[in-house]
N, C-alpha and C positions, 0 to 999 in steps of 0.2 A: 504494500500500500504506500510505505513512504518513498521508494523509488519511485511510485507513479506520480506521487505531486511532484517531485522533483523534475520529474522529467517533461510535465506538461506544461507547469512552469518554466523550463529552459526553453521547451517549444514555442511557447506563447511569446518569447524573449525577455520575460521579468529578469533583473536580480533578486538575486535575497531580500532586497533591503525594499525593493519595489514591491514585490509582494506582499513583504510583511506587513509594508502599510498599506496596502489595499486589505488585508487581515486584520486591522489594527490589532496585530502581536508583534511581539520585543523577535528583534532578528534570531537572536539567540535561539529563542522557542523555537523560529521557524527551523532555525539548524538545526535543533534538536531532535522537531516533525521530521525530518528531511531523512536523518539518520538512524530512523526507528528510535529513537532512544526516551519517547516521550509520547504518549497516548494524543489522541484527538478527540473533541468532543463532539455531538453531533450539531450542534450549535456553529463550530467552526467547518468541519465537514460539508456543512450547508453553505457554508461560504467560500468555502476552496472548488467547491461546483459550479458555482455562480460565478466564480471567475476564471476560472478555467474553462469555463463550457464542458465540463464533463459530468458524469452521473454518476450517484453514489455507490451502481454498483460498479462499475468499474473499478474507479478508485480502491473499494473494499475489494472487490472479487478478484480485478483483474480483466473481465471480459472484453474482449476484443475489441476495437471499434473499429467500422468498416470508413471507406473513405468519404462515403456516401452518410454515413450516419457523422464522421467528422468534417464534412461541409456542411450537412444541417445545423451543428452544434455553432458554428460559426456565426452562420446565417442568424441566428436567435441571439446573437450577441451583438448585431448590428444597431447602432443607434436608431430608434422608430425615426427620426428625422432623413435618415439615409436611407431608405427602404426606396420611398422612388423610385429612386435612382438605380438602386438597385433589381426593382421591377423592368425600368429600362434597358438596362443591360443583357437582363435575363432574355427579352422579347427581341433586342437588336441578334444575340447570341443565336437565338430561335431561327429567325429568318437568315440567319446566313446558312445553319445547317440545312433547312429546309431547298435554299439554292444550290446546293451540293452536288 
């Protein structure tokens, strides 16, 4: 489990120190999360999902995520003010495969 915050965290491109305050915990703690060395509550768990884009089972279990389920996970992390735009993209995207 703590390899996997660490590593979605590295994915997402945080530092330690970036995360932690997006967690409001002490960097410490986070290294601590990081290195098993110190349990998580589900109170924070909820909040390393919500900013990671991941789901708690993963995190806990491990299970896979597909690339398809990691672009959704993305998508939902979009500021609602960008979404337009994003609509845009998808429908300009659409019409060119459709030209293909």
């Amino acid at each position: 489990m703590h390899l996997r915050i660490r590593n979605a965290r590295e994915e997402m491109g945080y530092t330690r120190e970036q995360f932690a305050e997006k967690l409001d915990v002490s960097v410490s703690y986070l290294a601590e999360l990081e290195r098993g060395r110190t349990g998580i509550s589900v109170k924070l768990l909820t909040k390393v999902c919500s900013v990671l884009g991941l789901s708690s089972d993963y995190v806990l279990f491990g299970e896979e995520r597909t690339k398809d389920k990691m672009r959704l996970d993305a998508i939902n992390r979009i500021a609602p003010e960008y979404l337009p735009l994003l609509d845009k993209i998808i429908t300009e995207l659409l019409a060119l495969s459709v030209n293909k």
